[in-house]
ChimeraX commands (.cxc) that place a marker at each C-alpha (Angstrom):
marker #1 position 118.20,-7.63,50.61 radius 0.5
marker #1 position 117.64,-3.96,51.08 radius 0.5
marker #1 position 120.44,-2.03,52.53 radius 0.5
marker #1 position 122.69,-5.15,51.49 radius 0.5
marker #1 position 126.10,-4.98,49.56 radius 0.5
marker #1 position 127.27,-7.28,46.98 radius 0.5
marker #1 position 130.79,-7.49,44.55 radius 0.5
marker #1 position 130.50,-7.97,41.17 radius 0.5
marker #1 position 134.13,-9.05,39.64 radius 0.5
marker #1 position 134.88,-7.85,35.67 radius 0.5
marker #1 position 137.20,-9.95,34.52 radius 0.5
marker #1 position 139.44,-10.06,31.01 radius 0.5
marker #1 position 139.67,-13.61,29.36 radius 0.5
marker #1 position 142.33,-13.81,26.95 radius 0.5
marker #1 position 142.82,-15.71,23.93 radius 0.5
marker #1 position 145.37,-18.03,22.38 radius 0.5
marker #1 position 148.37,-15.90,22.09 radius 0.5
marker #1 position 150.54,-13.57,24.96 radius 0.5
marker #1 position 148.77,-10.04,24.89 radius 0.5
marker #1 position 150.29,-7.06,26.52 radius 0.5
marker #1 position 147.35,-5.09,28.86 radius 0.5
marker #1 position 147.99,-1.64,29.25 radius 0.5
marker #1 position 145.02,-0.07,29.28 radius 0.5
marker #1 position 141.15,-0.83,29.25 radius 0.5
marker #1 position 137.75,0.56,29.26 radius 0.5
marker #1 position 134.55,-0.54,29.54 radius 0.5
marker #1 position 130.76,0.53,30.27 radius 0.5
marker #1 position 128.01,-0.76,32.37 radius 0.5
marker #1 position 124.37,-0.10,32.88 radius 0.5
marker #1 position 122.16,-0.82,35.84 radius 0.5
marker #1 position 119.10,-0.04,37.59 radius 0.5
marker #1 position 120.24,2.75,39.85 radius 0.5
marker #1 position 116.35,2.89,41.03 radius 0.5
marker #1 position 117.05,-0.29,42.66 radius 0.5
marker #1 position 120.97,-0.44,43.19 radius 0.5
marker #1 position 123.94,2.18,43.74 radius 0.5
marker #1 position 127.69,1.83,43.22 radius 0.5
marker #1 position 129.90,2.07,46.43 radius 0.5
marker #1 position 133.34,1.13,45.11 radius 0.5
marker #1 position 135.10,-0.12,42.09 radius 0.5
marker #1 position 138.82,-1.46,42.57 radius 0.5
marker #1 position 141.64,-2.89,40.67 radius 0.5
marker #1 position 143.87,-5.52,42.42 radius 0.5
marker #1 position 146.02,-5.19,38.84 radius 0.5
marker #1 position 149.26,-4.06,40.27 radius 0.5
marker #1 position 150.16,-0.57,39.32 radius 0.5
marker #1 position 146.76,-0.07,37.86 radius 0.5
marker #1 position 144.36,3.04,38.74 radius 0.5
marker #1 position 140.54,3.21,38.22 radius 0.5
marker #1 position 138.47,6.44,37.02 radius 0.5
marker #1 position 134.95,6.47,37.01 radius 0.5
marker #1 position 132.26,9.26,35.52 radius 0.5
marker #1 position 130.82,10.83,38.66 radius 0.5
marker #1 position 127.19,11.08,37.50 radius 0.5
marker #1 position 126.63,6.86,37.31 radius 0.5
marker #1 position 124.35,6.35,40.75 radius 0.5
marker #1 position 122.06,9.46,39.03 radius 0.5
marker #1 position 121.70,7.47,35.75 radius 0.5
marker #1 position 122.80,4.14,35.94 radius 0.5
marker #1 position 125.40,4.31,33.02 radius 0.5
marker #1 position 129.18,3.94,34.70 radius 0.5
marker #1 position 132.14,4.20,32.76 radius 0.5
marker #1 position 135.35,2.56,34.00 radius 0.5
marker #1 position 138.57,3.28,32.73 radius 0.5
marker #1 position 142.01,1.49,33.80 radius 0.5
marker #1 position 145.13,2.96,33.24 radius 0.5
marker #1 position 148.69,2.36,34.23 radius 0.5
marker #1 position 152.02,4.59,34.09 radius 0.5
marker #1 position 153.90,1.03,34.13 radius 0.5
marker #1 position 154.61,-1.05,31.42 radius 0.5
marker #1 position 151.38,-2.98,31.65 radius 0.5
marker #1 position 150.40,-6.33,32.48 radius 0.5
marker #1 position 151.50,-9.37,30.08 radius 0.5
marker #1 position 148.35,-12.17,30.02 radius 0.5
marker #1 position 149.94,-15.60,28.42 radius 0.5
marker #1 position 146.79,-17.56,26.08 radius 0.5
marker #1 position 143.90,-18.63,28.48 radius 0.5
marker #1 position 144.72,-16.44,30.97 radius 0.5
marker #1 position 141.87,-14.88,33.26 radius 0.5
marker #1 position 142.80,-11.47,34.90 radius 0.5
marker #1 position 140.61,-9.73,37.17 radius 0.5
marker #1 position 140.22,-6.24,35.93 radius 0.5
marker #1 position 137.99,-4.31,38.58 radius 0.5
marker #1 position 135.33,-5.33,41.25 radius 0.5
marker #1 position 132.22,-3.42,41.82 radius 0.5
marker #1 position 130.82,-2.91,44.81 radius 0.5
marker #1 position 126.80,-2.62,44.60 radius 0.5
marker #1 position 124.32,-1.60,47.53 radius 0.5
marker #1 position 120.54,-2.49,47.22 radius 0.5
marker #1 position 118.74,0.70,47.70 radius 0.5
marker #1 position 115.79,0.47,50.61 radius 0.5
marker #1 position 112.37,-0.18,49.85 radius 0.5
marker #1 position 113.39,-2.87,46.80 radius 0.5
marker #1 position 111.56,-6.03,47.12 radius 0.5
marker #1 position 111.87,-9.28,45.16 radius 0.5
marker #1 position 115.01,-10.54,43.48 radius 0.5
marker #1 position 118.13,-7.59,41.97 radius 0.5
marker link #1:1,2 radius 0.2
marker link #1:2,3 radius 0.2
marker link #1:3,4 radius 0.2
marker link #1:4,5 radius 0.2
marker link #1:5,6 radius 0.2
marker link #1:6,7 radius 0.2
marker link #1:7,8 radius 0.2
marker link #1:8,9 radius 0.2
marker link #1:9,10 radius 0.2
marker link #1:10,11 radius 0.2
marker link #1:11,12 radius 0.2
marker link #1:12,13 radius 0.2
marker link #1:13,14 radius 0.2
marker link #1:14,15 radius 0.2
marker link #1:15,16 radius 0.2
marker link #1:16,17 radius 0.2
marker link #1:17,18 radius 0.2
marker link #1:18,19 radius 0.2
marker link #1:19,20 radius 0.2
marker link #1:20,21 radius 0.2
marker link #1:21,22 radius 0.2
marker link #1:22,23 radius 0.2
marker link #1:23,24 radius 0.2
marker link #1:24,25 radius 0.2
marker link #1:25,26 radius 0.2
marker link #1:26,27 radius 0.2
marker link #1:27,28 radius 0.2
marker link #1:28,29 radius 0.2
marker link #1:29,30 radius 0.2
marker link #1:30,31 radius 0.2
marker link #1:31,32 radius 0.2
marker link #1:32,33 radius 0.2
marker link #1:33,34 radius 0.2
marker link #1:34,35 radius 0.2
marker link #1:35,36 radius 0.2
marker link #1:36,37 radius 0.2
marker link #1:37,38 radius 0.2
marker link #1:38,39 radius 0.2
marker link #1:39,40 radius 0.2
marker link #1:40,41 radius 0.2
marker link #1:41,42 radius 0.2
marker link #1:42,43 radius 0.2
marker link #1:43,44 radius 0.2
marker link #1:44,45 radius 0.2
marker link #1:45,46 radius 0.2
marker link #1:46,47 radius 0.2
marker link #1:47,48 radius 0.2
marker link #1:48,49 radius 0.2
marker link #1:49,50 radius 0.2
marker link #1:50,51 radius 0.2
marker link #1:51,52 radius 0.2
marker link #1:52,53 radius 0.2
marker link #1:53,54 radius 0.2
marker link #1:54,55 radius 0.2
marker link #1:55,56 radius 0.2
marker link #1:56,57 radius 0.2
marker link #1:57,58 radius 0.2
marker link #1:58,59 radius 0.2
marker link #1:59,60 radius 0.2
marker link #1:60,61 radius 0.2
marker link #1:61,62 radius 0.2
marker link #1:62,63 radius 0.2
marker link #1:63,64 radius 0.2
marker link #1:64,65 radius 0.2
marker link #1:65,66 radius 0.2
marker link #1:66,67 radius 0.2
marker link #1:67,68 radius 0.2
marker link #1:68,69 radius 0.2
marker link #1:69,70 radius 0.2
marker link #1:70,71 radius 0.2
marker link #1:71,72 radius 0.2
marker link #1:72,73 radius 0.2
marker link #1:73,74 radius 0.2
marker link #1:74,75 radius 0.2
marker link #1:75,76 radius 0.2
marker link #1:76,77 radius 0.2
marker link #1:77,78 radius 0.2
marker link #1:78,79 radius 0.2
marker link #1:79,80 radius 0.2
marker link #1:80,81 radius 0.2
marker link #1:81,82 radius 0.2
marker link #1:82,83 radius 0.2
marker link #1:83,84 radius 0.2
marker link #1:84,85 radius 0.2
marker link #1:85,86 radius 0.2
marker link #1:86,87 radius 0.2
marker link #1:87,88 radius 0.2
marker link #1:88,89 radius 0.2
marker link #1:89,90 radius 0.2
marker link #1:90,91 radius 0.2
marker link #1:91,92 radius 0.2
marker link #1:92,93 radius 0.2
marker link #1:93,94 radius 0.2
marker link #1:94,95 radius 0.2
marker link #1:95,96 radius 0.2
marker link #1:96,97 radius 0.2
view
């Protein structure tokens, strides 16, 4: 609904063998006509996220995750939660986002 929030979770599958994570990036587009970012967060201890600052005027956002630890070790299979976006529907936007 307009004026609503929402979370989107991004989240890092990984395959059959022990990986070490120690650093990721990724890009996103979206329809900033219709919906602006308010927040993206890592829960991925001793992880930081950086953004561009120009994604609400274009609707391209860039998110980078870094760490000055060691990294994160994912066994096979494991799912880990890289960032969660927080959306907000912009007024006036009717119908379904």
């Amino acid at each position: 609904a307009p004026g609503g929030t929402f979370g989107v979770p991004v989240s890092l599958q990984n395959g059959g063998v022990t990986i070490l994570f120690d650093a990721g990036q990724f890009n996103l587009q979206f329809d900033h006509t219709k919906l602006q970012v308010t927040n993206v967060a890592t829960n991925v201890p001793g992880f930081s996220v950086t953004t561009n600052g120009s994604f609400n005027a274009d609707g391209l956002l860039n998110v980078v995750l870094t760490t000055g630890t060691l990294g994160q070790t994912l066994t096979p299979s494991q799912v880990l939660e890289l960032v969660v976006i927080t959306f907000s529907v912009n007024s006036g936007v009717s119908g379904s986002t």
